[in-house]
N, C-alpha and C positions, 0 to 999 in steps of 0.2 A: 504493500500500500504506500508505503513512505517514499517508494523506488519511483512509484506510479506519481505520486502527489510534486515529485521536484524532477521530472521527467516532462510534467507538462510545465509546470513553473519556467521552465528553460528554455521551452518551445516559445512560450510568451514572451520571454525576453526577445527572442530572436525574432519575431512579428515585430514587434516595436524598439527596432534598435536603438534610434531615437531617443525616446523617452526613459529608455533602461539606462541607455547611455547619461543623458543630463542627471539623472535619479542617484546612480553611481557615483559620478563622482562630485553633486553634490555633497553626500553620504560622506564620502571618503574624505573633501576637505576638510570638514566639521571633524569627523572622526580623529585624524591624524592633531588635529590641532587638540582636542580634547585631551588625547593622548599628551602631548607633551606638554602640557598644564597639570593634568595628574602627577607627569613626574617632576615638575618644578613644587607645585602646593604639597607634594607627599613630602619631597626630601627637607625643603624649610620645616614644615610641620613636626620631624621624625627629631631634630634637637632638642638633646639631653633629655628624650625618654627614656634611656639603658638606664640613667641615674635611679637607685636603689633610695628609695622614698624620698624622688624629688617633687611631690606635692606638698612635704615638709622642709624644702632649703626655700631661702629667700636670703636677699640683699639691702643690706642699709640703703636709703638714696637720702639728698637730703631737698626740701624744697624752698627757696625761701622768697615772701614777696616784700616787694619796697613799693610804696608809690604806684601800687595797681601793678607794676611788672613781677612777673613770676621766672623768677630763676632754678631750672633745677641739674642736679649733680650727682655722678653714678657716685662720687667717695663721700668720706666719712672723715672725720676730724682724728689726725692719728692716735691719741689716746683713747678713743672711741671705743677699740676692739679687744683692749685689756681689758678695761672698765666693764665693760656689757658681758663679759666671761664672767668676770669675778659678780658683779651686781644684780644682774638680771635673773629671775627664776625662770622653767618653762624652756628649758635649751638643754640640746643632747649635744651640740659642739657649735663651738661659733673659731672663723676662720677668720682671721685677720692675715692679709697681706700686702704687697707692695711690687704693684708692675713698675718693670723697668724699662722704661719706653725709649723708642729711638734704635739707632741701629747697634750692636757693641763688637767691639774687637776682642777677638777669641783666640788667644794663642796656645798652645799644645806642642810643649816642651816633649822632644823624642830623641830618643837617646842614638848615639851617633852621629846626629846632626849639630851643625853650628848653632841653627836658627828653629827657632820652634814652626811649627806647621801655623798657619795664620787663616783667619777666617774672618772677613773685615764686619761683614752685614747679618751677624746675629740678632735677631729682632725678639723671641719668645722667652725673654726672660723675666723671671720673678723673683723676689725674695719671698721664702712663704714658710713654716714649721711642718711639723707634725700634724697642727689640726685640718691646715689645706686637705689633707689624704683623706680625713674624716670627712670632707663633703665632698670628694671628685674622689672615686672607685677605682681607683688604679692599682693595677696588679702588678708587684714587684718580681723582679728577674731575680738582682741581689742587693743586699741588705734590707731594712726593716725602718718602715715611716716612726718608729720609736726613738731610735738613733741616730737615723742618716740624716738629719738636717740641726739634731740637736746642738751643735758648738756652732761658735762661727769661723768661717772660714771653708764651707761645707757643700760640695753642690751634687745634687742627683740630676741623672741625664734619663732619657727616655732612650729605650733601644735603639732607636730609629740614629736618633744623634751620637749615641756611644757609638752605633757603626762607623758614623760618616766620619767622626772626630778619631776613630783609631782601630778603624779600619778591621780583620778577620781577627783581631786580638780576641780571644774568648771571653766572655762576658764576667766569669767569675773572676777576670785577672786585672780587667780594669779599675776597682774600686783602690784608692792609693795612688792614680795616678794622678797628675796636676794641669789643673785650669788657670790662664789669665788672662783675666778679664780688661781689657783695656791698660793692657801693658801695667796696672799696676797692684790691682785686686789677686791676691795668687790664691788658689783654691783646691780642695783636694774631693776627689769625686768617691763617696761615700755609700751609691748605692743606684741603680738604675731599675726602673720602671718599663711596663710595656708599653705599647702605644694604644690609645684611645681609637678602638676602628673606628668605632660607630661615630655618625655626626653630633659635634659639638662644637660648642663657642669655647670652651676651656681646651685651649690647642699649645699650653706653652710647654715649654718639652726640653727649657736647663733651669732647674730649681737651687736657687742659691740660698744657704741658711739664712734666716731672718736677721740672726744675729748678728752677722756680716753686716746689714746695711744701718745696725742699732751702735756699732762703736767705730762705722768707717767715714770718712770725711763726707759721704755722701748725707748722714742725715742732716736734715734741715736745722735753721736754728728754731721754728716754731714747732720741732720736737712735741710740746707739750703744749701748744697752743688748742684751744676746742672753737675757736671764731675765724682758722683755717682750714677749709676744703680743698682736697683734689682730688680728683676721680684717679689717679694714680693709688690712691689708699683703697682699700676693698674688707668687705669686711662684709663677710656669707656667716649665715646662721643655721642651724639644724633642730627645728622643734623637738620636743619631747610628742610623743601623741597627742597627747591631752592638751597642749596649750592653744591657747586663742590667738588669732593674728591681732585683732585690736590690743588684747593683753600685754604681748610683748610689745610694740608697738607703743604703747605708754608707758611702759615702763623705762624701754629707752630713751622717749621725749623727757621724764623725771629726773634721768641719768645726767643727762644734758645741762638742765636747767640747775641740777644740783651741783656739778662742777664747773660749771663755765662762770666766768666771771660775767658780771651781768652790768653793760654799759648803760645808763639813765637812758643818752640819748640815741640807743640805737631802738629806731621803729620797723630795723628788718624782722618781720615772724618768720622766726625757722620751725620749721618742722620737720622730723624724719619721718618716713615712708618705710613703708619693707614691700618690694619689689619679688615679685614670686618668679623660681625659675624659669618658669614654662614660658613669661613674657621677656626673658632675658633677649632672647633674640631677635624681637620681634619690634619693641618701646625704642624707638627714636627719639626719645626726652634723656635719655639717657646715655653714656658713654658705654660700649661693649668690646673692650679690651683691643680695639680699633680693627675688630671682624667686620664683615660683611651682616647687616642687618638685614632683615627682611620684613616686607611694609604688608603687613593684614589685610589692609583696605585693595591695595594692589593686586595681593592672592586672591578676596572673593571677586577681584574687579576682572581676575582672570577665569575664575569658575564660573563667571555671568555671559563671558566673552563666550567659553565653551558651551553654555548650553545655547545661549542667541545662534552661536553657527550650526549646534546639531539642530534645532528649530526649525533653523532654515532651510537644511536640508530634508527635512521629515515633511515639512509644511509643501514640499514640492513635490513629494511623493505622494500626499494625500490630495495634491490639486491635480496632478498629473493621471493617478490611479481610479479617481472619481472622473475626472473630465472624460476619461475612456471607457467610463462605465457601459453607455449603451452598444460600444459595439463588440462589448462581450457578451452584449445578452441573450443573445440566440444560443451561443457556449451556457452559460446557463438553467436557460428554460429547457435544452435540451437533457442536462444532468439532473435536473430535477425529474423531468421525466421517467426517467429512466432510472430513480427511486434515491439519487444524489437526496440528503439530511443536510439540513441547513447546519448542522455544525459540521459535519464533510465540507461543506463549501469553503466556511468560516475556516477551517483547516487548512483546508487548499491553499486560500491567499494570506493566509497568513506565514505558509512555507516559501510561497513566494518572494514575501516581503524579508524572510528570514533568509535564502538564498540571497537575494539581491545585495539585503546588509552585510551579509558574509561575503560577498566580492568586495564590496566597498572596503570592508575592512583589512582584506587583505592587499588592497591597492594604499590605503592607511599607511600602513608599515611599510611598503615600499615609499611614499612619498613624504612621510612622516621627517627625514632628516630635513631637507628642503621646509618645513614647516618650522623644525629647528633654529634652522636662518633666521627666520620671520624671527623667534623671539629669542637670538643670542646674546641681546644685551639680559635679559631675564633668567639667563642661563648659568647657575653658579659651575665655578670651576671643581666643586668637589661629585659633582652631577652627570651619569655616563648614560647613554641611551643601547639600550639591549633587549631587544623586543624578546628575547628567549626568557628575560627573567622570568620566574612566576607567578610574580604579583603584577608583571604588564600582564602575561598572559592571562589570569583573571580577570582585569581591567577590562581587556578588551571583549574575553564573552559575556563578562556581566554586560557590556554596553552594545553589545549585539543582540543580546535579549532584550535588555527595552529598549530598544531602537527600534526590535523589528516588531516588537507590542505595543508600543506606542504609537507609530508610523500607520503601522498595520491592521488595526485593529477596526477604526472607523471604516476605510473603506472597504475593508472584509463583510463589515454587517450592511452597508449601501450593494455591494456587488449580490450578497447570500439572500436579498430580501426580494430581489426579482420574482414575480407570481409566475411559471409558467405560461399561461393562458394569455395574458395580458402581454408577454414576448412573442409567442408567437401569433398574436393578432398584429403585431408592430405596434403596438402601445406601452413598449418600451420606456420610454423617456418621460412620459406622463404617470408611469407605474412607478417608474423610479424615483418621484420626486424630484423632480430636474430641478426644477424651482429654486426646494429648499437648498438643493447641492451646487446651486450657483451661486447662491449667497454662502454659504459656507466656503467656497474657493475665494469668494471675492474679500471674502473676511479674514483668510490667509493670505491671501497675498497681501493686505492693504497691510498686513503684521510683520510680511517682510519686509514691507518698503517702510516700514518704521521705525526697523531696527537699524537699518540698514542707513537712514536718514539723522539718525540719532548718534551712532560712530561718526559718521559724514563731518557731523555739527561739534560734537566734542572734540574730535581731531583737530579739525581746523582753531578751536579756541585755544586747547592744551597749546599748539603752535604759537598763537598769536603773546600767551603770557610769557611761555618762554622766550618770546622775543623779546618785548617786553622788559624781563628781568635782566637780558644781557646787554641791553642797549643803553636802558636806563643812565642816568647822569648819576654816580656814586657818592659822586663828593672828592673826588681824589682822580689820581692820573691814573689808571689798571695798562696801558696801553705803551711798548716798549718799557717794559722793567722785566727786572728780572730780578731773582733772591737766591741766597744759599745759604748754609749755615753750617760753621765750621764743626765736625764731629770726629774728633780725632783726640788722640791722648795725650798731643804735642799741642794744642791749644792752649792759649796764655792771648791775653790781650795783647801783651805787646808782638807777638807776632801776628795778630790783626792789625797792629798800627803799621807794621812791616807792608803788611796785605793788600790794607788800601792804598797807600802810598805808592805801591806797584799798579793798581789799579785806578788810580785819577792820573796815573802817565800814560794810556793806551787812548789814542784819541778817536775810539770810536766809542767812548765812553763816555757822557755826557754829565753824572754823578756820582757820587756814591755817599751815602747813608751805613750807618748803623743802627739797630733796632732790636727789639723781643721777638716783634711779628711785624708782616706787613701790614695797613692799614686793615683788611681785611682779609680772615684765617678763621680756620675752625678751630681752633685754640682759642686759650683768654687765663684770662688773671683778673677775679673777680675781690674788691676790698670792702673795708667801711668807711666810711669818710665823710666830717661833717663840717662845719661853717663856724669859725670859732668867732665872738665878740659880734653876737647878731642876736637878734629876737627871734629872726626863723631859724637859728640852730636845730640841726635835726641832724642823724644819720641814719645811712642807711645803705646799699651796696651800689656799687659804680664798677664800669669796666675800666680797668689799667691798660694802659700802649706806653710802652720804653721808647724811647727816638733821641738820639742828636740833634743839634740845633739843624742839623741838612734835612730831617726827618719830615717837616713840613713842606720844605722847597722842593724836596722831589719829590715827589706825593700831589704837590702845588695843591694843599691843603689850604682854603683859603683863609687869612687871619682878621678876624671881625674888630678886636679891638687888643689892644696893648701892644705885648712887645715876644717874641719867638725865645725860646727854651736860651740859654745862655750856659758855652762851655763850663764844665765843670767836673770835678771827684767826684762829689758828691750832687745829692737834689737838693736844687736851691732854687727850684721855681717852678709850675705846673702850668699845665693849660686845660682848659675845660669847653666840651662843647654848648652848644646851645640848647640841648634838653637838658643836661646838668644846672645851667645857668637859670633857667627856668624852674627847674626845680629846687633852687636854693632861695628863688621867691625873686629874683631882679628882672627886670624887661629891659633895659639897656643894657648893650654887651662890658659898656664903660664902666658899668658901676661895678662889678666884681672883681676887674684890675686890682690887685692891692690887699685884696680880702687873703685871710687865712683860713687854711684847710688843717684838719687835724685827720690823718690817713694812715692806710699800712700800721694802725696800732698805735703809737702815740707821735709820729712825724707830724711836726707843724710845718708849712711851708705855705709861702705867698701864691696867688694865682697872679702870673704872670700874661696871660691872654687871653682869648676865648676865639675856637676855629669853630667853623661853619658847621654843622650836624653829617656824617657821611657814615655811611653803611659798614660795620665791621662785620657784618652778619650777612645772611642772605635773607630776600625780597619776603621769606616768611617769618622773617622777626622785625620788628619796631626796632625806632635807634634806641638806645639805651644812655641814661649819662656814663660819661665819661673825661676819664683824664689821660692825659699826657704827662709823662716826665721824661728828664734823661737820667740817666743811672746805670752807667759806663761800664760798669762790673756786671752787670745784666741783659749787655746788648752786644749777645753773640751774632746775631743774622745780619749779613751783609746786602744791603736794597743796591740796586744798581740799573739808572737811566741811561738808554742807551742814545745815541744820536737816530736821528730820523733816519730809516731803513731805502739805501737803496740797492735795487735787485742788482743793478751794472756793478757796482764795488763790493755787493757781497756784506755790506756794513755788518750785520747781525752776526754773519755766521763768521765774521773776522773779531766781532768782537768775544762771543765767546770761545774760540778756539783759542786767543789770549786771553783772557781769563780764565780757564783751564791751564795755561801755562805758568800765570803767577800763582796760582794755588800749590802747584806742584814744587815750585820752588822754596814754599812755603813748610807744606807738609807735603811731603816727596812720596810718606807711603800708603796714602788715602787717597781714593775716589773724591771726585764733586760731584753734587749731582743739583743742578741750576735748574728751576721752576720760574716759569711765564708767569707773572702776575694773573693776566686775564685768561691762561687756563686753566690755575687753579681754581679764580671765581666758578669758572664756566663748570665745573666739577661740583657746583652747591646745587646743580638745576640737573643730576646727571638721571635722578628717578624719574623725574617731570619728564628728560629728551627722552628717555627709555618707552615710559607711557606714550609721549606721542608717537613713538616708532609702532609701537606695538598696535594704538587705535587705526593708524593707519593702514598695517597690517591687516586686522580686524575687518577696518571698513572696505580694503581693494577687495576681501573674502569676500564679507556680507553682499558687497556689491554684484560679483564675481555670478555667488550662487543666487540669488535674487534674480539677476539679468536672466540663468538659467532656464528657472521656474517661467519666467514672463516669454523665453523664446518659447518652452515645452508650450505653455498655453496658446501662445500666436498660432505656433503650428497647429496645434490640433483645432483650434476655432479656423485656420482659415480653409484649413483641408476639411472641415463641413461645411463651410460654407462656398468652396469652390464652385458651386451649380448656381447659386445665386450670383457669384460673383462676376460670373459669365453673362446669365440672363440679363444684370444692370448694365455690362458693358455695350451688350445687342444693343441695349434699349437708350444708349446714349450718356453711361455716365464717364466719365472722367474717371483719371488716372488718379487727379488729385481727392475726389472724392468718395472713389472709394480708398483710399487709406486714410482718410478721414472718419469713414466709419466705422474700419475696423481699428482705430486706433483711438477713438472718442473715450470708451469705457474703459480702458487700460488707462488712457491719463487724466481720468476721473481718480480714479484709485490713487492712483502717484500724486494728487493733489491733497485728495483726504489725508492722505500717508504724512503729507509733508503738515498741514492742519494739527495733527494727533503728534507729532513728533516736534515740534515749537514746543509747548508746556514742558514735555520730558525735558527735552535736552536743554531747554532755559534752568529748569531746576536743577539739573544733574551740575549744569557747568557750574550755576552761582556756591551750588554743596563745595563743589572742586576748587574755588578760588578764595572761598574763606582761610583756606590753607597761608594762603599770602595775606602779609599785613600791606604790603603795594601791591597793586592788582591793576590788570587792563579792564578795562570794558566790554562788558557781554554787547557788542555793537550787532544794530539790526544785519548788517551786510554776513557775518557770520551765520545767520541763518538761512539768507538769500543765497547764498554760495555752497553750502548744502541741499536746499532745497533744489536750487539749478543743476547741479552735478548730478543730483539723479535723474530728475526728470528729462535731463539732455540725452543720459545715457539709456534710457527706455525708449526715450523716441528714436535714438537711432538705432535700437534692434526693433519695434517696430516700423519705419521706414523700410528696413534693411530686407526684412520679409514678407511683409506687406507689399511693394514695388513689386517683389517677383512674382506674386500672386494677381497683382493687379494689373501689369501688363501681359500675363500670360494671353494665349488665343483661345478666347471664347467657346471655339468651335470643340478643341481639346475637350474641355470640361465637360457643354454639355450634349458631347456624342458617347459616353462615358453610363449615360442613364439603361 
């Protein structure tokens, strides 16, 4: 029976090549793309599930607001993580550690050699103890998380890295051998761990004892401060069962309140948060060990994408599969005859639909890499595409079963409802409900030209903000500069002063600066800082930028009133901009010249000027106040204005092929590595370029298969209507009108479509641009531009078919009868 039942399924296909054809690989685009959405939303989603009761870890963060702005921060104040061990009830382990960020130099002392083995760009390291192991599950090779981290001077390596650092040596023979760290930190490797398969964000893999960075010149001097944050400090917790998230949670705000010293005039409210694992990878408010994030709204905004395209594809099979209804009906009323059960029938075409989907899908996985393209910006590196696994292979027959239940189902019970008798009188189509089933196609289709109108429309806007954001006036020069920043272990100021000195002699160099950060970095240094000998005295948090008195001139940072930062040792003058100035209650930029700021803790110092407000953020945050100093011991990054670029003399590329060359003279045994001002910016908007890639993607799809569905209909309406189409011609009509009328009620629909899709896609965008604190304009022509692109592209596959229909020869058609 089942031989019998896809025996004829096959036959039909091959009668309507056609239509099987458009049906397929509609199916199959939707399909393959669903597919590699599955395996993007599986793999983000699969982070730090292996973790052994991690619906009980969580993260300090800390939140604080000033002044209506909310500031928040993945660390913890470093006394923090002692404290909350020792104080706190309701915890099975709390983990205090300390990333060490940046690139580090790794030497590995080997014996017979002069020179140890070198490895300049070690990025994954930590200071961390014993309790680290009690929240991340790592299984050790040799030695014991009791031990191997406990002195200082201590570091465990992950296998991965004991291989690479020393190579077939056997694992048990490594521990005793020595690490140095940035030529001066000397280390002895105490214990090695395996590597973490499973996906996670906790990927750091050379573990240096805590204790090391508690007696080595590296700790801070705010050591024991509680009114310093850095997301460099970390500090995970392990419930007992029984405890409450709000519980602990207040108990650490008490913690806080109880040992922090507490300023009269500071009106920042801090609050600590506890950040659950499962969102670790996910929360963009927060710092994540500078891994790869993944955006929630993104992933359902990609599960929405996948089911619009399988929709669209299904919605063509059910317009296509009813539209052909009547001329199966003689097949039919003959089966019924002949003692066919309306669930035999129902059976029939629903093997058909299940054959079809199962070509579809297997044309999927062939075209499925090519759909890859489409979204390789979405595509993480730790993510392989292997249609053999067994969870794709699931994937896909679960989604060939309702594909082909879904798709299949209606027209099964339209085709199984045929009455005999009423078929074979040819009252076919009047029996079938033709009626209702023409409004149900036209109700489909007006669904794909909405979705399909609605990408169209969002595409084009995500475009127009990210133009927008990069075009935008900043406040500063983003445009020929360039930055570096000296990371080596032979760095000393005065071989910076060596540095730039070399580099204001290369005359395709216009300036040079020294600074923290550039005007604008994903970095910051956030303080408190208030208005000393005033009535609106208040504090409360402000962003900090380091710069030289060059630091505004090449920047051309513009200066509203007083006088630019002045050489110095020490800080002996600030600048503030014009939301600071504002918020310390003046409306002239003059009147705050002069004034005293009490900052950084108890620094008093004069405000020396006020610059114009300019972006250190990107277009989705407000400016923030802020200051300026210079503080010469703090301004490692080198800014560097180039001269105006010409292509004939190569300016650019002559200038940092010199600049490469005084670095080396400098520091002979490190890399540079020099960033474009404006592509770093352009790297703040890289999810936003991604999304637009991606809707546009989307919308060439939607469109793609839409057009499909609208040819399958043309043809079959005008291949019934070919005898008419003849008789109007006899009788004198034009070329132009009849494709006028077989084209009327198709861009009827494509107008209602475009009606129904204005509301969505005006909401969807204004949802999408709340995101930006500067925002473009949802402009009428963004809809006009959408709306035209479809309907341009309908009328020309109606023209395109209609034309050869309507100049055909008459006589053809109706000697035919």
């Amino acid at each position: 029976m089942f031989r019998n039942f896809f025996k004829t399924a096959f036959r039909s296909f091959l009668r309507n090549k056609s239509f099987s054809l458009i049906n397929i690989i509609g199916l199959a685009i939707g399909i393959s793309a669903s597919l590699v959405i599955f395996l993007i939303v599986k793999y983000d989603f699969s982070f730090d599930k292996f973790q052994k009761d991690g619906d009980r870890i969580y993260r300090i963060n800390g939140e604080f607001i000033f002044d209506g702005e909310v500031g928040r921060n993945s660390g913890a104040p470093i006394p923090m993580g002692n404290t909350v061990s020792k104080e706190v009830t309701g915890l099975d382990a709390v983990a205090f550690f300390q990333t060490w960020m940046g690139d580090k130099r790794v030497s590995i002392p080997m014996s017979g050699k002069d020179k140890p083995v070198l490895y300049k760009k070690e990025k994954k390291v930590v200071y961390a103890d014993k309790n680290y192991f009690k929240i991340i599950p790592y299984q050790w090779a040799v030695g014991s998380p009791e031990i191997a981290l406990e002195q200082p001077y201590q570091v465990v390596l992950t296998e991965s890295k004991a291989k690479l650092f020393f190579g077939d040596t056997p694992l048990s023979e490594i521990p005793g051998r020595e690490i140095i760290f940035n030529d001066t930190i000397r280390t002895t490797v105490t214990g090695i761990v395996k590597d973490i398969t499973e996906n996670t964000d906790f990927t750091f893999n050379i573990f240096v004892s805590r204790k090391t960075y508690e007696i080595t010149s590296l700790t801070p001097d705010d050591w024991n401060a509680w009114d310093n944050v850095s997301s460099e400090t970390q500090v995970f917790l392990k419930f007992n069962q029984n405890a409450s998230v709000n519980d602990i949670a207040a108990q650490i705000n008490s913690v806080y309140k109880k040992h922090r010293t507490p300023d009269p005039h500071d009106q920042t409210k801090t609050t600590w948060l506890l950040q659950p694992l499962s969102d670790l990878h996910f929360n963009s408010d927060y710092d994540n060990f500078d891994q790869r994030l993944a955006h929630k709204p993104t992933l359902y905004g990609l599960l929405a994408i996948a089911a619009f395209l399988l929709m669209l594809g299904g919605i063509n099979f059910i317009n296509l599969t009813t539209a052909q209804a009547s001329q199966r009906a003689k097949e039919i009323g003959i089966r019924k005859t002949i003692g066919s059960s309306r669930k035999q029938l129902v059976f029939q075409f629903l093997s058909e639909t299940f054959l079809l989907t199962l070509i579809a899908t297997i044309l999927s996985v062939i075209i499925a890499p090519l759909i890859l393209k489409a979204f390789a910006d979405f595509i993480p590196e730790g993510l392989h595409y292997n249609f053999l696994q067994p969870e794709i292979l699931l994937f896909l027959f679960l989604l060939t079963i309702v594909i082909s239940a879904l798709s299949g189902f209606y027209p099964a019970l339209v085709l199984s409802s045929y009455r005999p008798v009423a078929v074979l009188k040819n009252q076919s189509a009047k029996d079938a409900g033709a009626g209702r089933n023409v409004r149900i196609r036209k109700i489909l289709s007006v669904s794909q030209f909405v979705i399909a109108q609605v990408f169209i429309i969002v595409t084009v806007l995500v475009s127009k903000q990210i133009r927008y954001s990069l075009n935008k006036d900043l406040g500063f020069k983003k445009d020929a500069v360039v930055y570096f920043e000296p990371n080596s272990s032979r760095f000393s100021h005065d071989n910076n002063d060596v540095l730039v000195q070399k580099l204001n002699a290369i005359p395709e160099i216009q300036m040079v600066s020294r600074s923290y950060g550039p005007p604008s970095y994903r970095g910051g240094w956030n303080t408190t800082a208030s208005l000393q000998g005033s009535k609106n005295e208040n504090t409360g948090m402000v962003s900090v930028k380091l710069g030289d008195p060059d630091y505004i001139n090449l920047y051309k940072i513009k200066l509203l009133a007083g006088n630019n930062l002045t050489e110095s040792d020490s800080v002996n003058s600030l600048l503030i901009n014009e939301t600071y100035l504002h918020t310390l209650g003046f409306k002239n930029p003059s009147d705050a010249v002069g004034k005293i700021l009490k900052w950084n803790g108890e620094k008093l110092t004069p405000i020396a000027g006020v610059v114009v407000d300019f972006h250190e953020k990107s277009m989705h945050q407000t400016i923030k106040p802020l200051i300026i100093a210079h503080w010469k011991n703090q301004e490692r990054l080198i800014n560097i204005a180039l001269r105006p670029h010409s292509p004939e003399d190569r300016t650019w590329q002559k200038a940092i092929q010199k600049i490469g060359t005084a670095w080396k003279e400098i520091y002979p045994d490190d890399d540079i590595e020099i960033n474009f001002l404006d592509e770093q910016i352009a790297k703040y908007y890289e999810t936003e370029q991604h999304i637009s890639k991606l809707l546009a993607w989307a919308s060439g799809l939607s469109i793609f298969i839409s057009c499909l569905g609208l040819l399958g209909l043309i043809i079959y309406i005008t291949n019934q209507r070919t005898k008419e189409i003849g008789i109007r011609k006899v009788i004198g009509a034009s070329v132009s009108q009849i494709i006028s009328l077989l084209s009327k009620d198709f861009l009827q629909l494509i107008i209602i479509a475009f009606l129904i899709a204005v509301p969505i896609a005006w909401y969807s965008g204004n949802k999408w641009l709340e995101n930006f604190a500067y925002r473009t304009q949802l402009s009428w022509w963004i809809f006009a531009a959408g709306g035209s692109l479809m309907f341009f592209m309908a009328l020309l596959i109606l023209v395109m078919r209609t034309l050869k229909v309507a100049t055909a020869n008459p006589v053809t058609s109706l000697r035919t009868e």
